[in-house]
RODRENSE-917312 format. One record per residue: x, y, z of N, C-alpha, C, O in turn. Coordinates in steps of 0.02 Angstrom, whole numbers, plus 50000, padded with zeros to 5 digits. Layout:
residues N
XYZXYZXYZXYZ...
***
This chain:
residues 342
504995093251071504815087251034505335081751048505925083151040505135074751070505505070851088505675067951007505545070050951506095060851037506355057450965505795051650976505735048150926505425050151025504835044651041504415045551024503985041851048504135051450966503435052050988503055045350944503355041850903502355044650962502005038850907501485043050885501075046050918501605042550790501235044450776500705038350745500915033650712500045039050762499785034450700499455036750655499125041950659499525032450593499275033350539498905031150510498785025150516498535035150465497895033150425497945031450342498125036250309497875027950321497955028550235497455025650204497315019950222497025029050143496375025450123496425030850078496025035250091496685031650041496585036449975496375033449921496025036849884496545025749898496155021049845495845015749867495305016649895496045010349861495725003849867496394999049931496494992949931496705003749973497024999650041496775002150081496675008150070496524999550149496475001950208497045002350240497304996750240497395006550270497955004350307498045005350376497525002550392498205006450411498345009250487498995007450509499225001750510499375014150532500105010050552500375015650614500275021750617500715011650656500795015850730501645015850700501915011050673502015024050714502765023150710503015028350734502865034050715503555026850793504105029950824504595033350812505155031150799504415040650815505165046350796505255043950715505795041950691504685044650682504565045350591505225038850576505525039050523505365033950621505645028450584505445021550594505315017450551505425020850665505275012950676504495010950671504085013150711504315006650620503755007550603503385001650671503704996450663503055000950709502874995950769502464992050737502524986150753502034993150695501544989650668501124991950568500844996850543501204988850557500694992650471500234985850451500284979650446499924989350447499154985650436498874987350368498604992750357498974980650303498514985850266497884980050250498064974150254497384980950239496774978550201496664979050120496154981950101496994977050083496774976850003496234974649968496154968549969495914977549944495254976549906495284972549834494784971849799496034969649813496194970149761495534966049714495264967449660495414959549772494964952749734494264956749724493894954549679494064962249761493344965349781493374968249684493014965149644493834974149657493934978249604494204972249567493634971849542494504967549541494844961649505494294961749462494414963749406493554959749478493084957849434492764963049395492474961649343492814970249421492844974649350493254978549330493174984449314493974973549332494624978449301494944984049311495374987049279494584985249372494894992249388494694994549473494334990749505494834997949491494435002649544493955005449535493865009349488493395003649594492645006149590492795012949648492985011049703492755016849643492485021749670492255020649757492515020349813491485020449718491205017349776491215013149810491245013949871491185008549787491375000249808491815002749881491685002949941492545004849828493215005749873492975009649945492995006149995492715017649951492245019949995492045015450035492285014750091491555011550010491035007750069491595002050101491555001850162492064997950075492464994350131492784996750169492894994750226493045002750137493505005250199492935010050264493095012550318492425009750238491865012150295491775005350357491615005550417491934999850314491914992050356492344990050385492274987150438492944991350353493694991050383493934993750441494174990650488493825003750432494335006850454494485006450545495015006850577493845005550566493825005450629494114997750665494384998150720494074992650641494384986850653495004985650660495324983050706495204988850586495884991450594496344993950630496894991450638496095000450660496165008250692496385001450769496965000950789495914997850794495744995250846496354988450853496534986650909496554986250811496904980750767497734982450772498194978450783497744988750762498644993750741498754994650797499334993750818498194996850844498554997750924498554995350945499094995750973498094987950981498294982250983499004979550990499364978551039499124978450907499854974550883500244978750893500764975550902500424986450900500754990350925501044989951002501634991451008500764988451048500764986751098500874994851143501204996351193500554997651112500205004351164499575005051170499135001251152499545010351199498845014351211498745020951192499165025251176498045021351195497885026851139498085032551185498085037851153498265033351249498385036951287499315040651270499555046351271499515035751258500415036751222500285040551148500595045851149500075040051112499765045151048499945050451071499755053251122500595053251003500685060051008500425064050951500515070150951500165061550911499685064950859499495058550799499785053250785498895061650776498735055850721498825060650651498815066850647498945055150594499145058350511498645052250507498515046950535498395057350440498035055050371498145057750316498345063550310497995052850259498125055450217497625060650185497025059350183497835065950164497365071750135497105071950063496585074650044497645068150020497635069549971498225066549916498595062049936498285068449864497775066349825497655059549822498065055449845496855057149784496685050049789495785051349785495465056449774495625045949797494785045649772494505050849831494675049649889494155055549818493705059049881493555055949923493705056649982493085050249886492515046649951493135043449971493245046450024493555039649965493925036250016494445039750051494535037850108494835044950030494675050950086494495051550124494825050850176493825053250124493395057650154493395048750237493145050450291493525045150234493325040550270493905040150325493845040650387494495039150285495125039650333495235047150362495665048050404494795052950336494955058550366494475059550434494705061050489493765058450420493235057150474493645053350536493675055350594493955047650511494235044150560494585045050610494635042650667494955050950564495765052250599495405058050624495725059750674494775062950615494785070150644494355067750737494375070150794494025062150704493525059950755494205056650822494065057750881494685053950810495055050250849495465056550892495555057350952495685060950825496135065750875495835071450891496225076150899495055072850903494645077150931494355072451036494195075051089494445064251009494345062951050494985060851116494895058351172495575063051084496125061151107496505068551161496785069051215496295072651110496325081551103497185078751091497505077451142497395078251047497975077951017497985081750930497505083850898498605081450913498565084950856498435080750785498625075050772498165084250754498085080450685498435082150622498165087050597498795080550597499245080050532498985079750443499355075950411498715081350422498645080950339498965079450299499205084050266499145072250279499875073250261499805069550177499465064650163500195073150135500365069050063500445064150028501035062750019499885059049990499895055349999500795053449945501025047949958501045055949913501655055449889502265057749914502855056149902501945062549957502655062450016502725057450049503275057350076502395052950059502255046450105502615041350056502945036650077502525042649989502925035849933503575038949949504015034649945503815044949968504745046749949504915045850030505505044450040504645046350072504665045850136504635039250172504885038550228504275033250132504565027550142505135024650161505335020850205505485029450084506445024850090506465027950174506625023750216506305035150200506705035250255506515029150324506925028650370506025025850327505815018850385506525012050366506625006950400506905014350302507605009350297508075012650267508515009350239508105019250266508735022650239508805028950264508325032850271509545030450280509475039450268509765042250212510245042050174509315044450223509175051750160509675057550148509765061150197509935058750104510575064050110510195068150070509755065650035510315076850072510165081050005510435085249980510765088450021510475086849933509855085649879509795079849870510235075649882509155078449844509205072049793508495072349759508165077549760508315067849735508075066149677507545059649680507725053949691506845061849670506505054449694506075054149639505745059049621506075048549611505565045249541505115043549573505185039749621504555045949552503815042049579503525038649542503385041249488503335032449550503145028949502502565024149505502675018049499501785027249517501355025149554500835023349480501025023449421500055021749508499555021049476499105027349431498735027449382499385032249478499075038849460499485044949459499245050249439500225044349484500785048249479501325043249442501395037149445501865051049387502465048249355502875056449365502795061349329503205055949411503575063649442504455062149440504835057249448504515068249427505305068149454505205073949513504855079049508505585071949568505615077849605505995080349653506035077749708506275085049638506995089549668506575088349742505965088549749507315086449819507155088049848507755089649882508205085649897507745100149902508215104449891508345100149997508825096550010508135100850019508135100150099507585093650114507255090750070507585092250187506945086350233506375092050210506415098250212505925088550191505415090950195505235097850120504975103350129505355096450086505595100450024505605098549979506015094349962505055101649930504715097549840504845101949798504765107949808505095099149736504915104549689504815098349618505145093149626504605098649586504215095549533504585097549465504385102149429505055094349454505315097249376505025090549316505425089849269504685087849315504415083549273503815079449307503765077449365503295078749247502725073849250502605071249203502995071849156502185068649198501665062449157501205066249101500665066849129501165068749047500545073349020500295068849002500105069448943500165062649032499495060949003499345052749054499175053149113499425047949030499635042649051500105041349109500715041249096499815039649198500345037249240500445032549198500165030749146501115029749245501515024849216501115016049250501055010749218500975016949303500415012149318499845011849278499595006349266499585017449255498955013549212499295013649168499765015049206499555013549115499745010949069500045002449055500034998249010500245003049109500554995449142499844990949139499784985349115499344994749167498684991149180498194992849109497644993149137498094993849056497854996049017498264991448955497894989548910498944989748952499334986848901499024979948929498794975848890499034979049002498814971049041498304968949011498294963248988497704974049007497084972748989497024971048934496694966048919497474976248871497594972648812497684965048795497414962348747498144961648843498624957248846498204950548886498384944748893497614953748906497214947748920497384946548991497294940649004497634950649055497644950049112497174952749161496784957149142497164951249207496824953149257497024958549289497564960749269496664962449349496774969449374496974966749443496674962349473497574970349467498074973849420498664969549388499034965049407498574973349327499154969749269499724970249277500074965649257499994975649307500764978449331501404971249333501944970349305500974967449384501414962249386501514955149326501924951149305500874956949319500854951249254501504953949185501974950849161501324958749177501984962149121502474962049157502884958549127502734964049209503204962549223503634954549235504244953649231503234950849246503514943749234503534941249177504094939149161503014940649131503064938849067503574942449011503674939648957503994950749030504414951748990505064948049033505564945449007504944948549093505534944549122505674938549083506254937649065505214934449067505064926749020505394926348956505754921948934505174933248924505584933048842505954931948835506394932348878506074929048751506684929948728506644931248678507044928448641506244935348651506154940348619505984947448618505844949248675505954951648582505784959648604505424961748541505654960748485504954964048552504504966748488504834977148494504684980248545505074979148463505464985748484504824991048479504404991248435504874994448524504425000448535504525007048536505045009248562504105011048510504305020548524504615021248579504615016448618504925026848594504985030648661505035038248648505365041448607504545040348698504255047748712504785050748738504705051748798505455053248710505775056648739505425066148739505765069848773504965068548712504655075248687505565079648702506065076648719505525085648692505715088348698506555087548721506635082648758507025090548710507765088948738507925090048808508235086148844507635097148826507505098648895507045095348940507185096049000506625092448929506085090948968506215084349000506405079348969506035084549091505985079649101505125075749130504965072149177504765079049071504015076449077504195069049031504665067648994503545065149055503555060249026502865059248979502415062849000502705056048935502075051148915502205046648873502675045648834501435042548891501505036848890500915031548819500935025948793500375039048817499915034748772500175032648705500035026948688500425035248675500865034248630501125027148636500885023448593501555024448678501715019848682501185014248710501375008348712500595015748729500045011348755499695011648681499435006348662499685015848649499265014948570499715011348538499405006148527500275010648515500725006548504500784998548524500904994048484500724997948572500474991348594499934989748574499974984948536499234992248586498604990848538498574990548484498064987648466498894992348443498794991948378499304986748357499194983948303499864985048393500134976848360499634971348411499724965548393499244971848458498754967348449498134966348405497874961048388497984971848391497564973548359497494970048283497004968148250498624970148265498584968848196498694962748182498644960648124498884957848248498924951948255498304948348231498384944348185497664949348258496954949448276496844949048216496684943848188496914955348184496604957348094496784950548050496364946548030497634949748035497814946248008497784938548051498274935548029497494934648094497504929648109497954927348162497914922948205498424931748144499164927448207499064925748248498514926248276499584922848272499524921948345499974927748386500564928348369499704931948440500094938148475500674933848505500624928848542501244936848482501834935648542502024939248614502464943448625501474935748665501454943248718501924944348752501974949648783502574937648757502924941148794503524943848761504044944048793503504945048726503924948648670503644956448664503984961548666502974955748655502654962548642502784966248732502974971948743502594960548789502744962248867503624965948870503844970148910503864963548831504514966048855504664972548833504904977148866504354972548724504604978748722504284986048751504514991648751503654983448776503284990748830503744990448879503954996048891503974986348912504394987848973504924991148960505134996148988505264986948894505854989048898505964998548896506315002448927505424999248838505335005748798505075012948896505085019048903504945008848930504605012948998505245014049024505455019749032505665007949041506165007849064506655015149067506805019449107506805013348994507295016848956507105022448983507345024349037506635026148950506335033448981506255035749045506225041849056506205030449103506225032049162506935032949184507215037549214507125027949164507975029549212508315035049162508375040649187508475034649115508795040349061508415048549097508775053449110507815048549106507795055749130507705056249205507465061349229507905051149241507995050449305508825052349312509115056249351508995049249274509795049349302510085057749281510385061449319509895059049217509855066449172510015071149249510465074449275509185068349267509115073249324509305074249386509145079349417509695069149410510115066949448510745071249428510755075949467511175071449392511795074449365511625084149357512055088449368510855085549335510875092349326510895094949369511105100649377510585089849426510245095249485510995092949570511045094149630511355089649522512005088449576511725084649657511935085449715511085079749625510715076649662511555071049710512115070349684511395069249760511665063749801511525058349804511865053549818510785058749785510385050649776509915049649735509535054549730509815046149709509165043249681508725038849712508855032949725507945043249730507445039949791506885034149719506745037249668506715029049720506215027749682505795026249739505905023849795505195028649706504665027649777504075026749710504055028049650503585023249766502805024649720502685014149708503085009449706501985014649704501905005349674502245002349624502424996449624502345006849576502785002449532503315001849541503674999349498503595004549612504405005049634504534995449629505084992649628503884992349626504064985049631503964980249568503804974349563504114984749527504504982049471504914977549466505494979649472504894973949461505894969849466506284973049372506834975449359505864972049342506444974349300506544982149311507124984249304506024986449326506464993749319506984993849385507514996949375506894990149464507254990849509507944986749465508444989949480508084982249429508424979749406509034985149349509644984749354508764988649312508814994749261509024998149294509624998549279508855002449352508895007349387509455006349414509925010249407509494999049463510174999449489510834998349450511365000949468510794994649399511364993349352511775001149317512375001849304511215006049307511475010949284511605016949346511885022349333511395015449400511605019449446512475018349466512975021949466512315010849481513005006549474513525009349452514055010249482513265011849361513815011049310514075019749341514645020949359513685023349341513685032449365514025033949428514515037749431513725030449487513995031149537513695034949574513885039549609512875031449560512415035549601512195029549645512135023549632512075034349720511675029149765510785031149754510415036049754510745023149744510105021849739509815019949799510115016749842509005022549805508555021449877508155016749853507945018149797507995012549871507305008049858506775005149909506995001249952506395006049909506125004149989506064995849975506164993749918505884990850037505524985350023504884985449978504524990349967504794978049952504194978549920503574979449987503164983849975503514977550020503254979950072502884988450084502344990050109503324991850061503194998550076503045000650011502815006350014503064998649954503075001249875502395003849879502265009849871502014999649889501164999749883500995005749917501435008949946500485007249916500025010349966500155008450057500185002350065500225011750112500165008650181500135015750210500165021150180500055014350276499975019850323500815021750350500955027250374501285016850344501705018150383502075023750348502365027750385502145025050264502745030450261502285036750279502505042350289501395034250281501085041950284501535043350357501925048150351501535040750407501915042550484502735044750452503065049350476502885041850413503455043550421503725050150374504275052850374502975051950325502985060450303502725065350347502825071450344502325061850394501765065250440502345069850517502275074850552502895063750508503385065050553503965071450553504295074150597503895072550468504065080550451503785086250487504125090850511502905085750491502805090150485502745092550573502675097750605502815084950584502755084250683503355092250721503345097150759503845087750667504485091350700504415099850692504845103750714504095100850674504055108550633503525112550686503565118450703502875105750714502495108650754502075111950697501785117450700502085107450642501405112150566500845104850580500985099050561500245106750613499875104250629499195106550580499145111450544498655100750594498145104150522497645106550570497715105550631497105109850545496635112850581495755105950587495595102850536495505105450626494875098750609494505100850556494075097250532494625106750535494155108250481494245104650392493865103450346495025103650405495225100450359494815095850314494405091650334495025097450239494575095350211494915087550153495525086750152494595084050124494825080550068495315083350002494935085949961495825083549986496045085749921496165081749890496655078149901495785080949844496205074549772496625078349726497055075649691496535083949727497035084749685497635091049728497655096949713497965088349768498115091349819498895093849794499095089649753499235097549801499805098549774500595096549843500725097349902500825094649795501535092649847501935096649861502245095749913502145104149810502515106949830502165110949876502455113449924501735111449869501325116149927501315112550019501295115850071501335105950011501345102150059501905104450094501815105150155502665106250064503185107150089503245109250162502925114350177503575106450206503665108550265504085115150262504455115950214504025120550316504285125350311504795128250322504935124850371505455133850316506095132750323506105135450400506625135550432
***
């Protein structure tokens, strides 16, 4: 296995199309993504289907588009990655057709790769990675802590029981009279305050580093709610800050916890809401104060894209753990199982 190889990549697990060509799992040559955001904006959320049928319109334009701006040929392809899992089936099922049809016609190898190994695998396209360490995920549909003992190596000591930390972000928005997605709207408007309406925090348990969140999303509804009843007027960015603040708190406090138990080296934040400004803000001040190095990718890479899928896909290159075409869709696909092998 050289240090050149190009892998390209596929990503379409929600509502991005992406495609991205990258060299020896770092130099990314090209990332391409397509966002649907304005298509789903008008009914608040992600459609399913909807999402499916563009990236049925997209993917091949794309595919055609990444190598292109790459400035190779499909002939230089040393294997293609997609993402497997987890994420909507049908859009799945589109970037996988894609990727089985390309590297059946290439006779090169094909990769299955995670779609959250791809959020912690990011930082590595602008950082290296020391281990152990420790990566916060902090997406639309994932809220993880997760040990990682070696490259290529998961273990899951905390989640979400109920509420990711993205929908909640998007669900308090909706409250709050914003548009989809809300993520950023709360995050600027508590930036704005100068006030703080104070909120619960879900610490459960002393040991535990699970998180939730409805609690604190019912909490927010119900001081709009009581605003509403009695006439007031809502103070949103006051009420914006104290959800943030109250998320905050709980993320880095059992981030860092877990950082110190597990004699972590770093702290990875990966995932969409990695583009936070106030938690990247939180995060680093108290890493600061500890004397932990913090990873952060660009906002660039926070989102959804094809390029960290290449640059998790690039684990599994090195190992020579290739997937079979039979390969199927997993939404609910597991990460430690993904683990590359010792």
């Amino acid at each position: 296995m050289t240090k050149n190889e190009l892998i390209l990549a596929i990503e379409t697990s929600c509502d991005e199309t992406s495609v991205s060509v990258v060299r020896g799992g770092r130099e990314v040559l090209v990332n391409l993504v397509s966002s649907q955001i304005e298509t789903h904006e008008q009914f608040g959320g992600v459609v399913p289907e909807i999402a499916s049928r563009q990236h049925v319109e997209s993917i091949t334009i794309i595919m055609e588009q990444a190598v292109r701006e790459a400035g190779v040929e499909l002939k230089d392809l040393s294997a293609i990655a997609v993402t497997q899992g987890p994420g909507l089936v049908g859009s799945l099922l589109v970037g996988i057709v894609a990727a089985k049809t390309l590297a059946m016609a290439l006779d090169i190898p094909l990769i299955g790769t995670h779609h959250i190994a791809g959020h912690i695998y990011a930082n590595q396209l602008v950082h290296e990675l020391i281990y152990p360490s420790i990566a916060l995920v902090v997406s639309g549909g994932h809220t993880e802590l997760v040990v990682l003992e070696r490259e290529g190596d998961f273990r899951i000591i905390g989640r979400t029981r109920d509420d990711a930390v993205g929908e909640a972000y998007d669900k308090v928005a909706r409250a709050l009279q914003f548009p989809y997605p809300g993520g950023p709207h709360v995050d600027r408007l508590a930036a704005e305050a100068e006030e703080e309406i104070e909120l619960p925090r879900a610490w459960l348990e002393p040991d535990s580093y699970d998180f939730s969140f409805s609690g604190l999303k019912s909490a927010v509804l119900a001081a709009v709610n009581q605003a509403k009843m009695k006439g007031q007027e809502l103070n949103k960015p006051a009420l914006a800050r104290g959800f943030q603040a109250s998320v905050i708190d709980v993320l880095v406090t059992k981030a860092l916890r877990a950082v110190h138990a597990e004699g972590a080296r770093q702290l990875l934040l990966c995932g969409g809401v990695a583009a936070n400004r106030g938690l990247r803000a939180a995060l680093a001040a108290r890493c600061q104060a500890e004397g932990v190095p913090l990873l952060v990718p660009p906002m660039s890479l926070c989102s959804d894209n094809a390029a960290m899928i290449g640059a998790a896909a690039h684990l599994k290159w090195k190992q020579g753990e290739f997937t079979a075409l039979e390969m199927k869709a997993e939404p609910s696909f597991s990460l430690e199982g993904w683990s590359v092998r010792d």
